[in-house]
C-alpha positions in Angstrom: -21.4 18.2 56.0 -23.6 17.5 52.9 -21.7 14.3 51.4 -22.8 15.7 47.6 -21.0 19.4 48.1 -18.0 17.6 49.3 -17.9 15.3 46.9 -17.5 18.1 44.3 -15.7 20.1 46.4 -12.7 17.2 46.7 -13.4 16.5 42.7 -12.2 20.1 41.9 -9.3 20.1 44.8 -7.7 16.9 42.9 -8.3 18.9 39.7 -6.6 21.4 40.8 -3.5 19.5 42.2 -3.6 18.3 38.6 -3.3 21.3 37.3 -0.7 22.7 39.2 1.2 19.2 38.6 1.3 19.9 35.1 2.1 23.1 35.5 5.2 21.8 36.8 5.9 19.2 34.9 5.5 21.9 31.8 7.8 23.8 33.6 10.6 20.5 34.3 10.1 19.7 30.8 11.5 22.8 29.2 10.0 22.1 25.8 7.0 23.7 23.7 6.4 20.3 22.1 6.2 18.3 24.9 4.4 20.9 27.2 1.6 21.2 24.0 1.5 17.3 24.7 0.4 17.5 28.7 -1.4 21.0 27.8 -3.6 18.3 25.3 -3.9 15.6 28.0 -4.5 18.1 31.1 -7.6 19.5 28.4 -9.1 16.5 28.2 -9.8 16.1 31.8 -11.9 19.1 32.0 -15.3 18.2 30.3 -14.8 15.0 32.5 -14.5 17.1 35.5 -17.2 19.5 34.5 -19.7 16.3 34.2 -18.6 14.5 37.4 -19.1 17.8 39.2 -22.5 18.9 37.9 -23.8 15.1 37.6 -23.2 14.6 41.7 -25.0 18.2 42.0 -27.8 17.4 39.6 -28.6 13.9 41.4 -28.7 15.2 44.8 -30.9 18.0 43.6 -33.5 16.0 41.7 -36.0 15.6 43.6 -36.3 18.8 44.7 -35.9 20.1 41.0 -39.2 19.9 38.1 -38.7 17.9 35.1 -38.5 21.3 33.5 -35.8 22.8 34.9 -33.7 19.8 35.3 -34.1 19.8 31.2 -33.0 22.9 31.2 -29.9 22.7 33.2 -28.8 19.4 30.9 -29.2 21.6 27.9 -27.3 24.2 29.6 -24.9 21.5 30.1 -24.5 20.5 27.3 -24.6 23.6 25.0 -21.3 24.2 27.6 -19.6 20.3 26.4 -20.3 21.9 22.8 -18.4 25.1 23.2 -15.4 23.6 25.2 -15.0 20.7 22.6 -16.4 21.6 19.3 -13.0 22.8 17.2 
């Protein structure tokens, strides 16, 4: 098994456990005000998760990439980062 693929395979299993964790804990909590509060701290894990994923993908794949494209797939990166955290 290729040790990059799982790598950001188990990344996105443990986000997903965290998602489903605050699901529930949204759920325990029974309050808009402080489900808003681990909704805002859940969100902030994503753009981390999106970069840990697509940084393991990108350095396993540079060698076999052109300067070029691996230029392009940053900027596609981070147009991405923009549009998830500009307000």
């Amino acid at each position: 098994m290729d040790k990059a693929a799982f790598s950001m395979a188990l990344i996105r299993i443990l986000s997903g456990c965290l998602e489903v964790t605050a699901a529930i804990i949204m759920i325990k909590l029974n309050d808009v005000q402080k489900a808003l509060v681990v909704n805002s701290m859940l969100a902030m894990m994503g753009p981390f998760i999106l970069i840990s994923t697509t940084t393991i993908g990108l350095v396993q794949l540079s060698d076999k990439l052109s300067p070029i494209r691996l230029i392009w797939i940053l900027a596609g990166v981070c147009c991405l980062l923009i549009g998830i955290l500009k307000k």
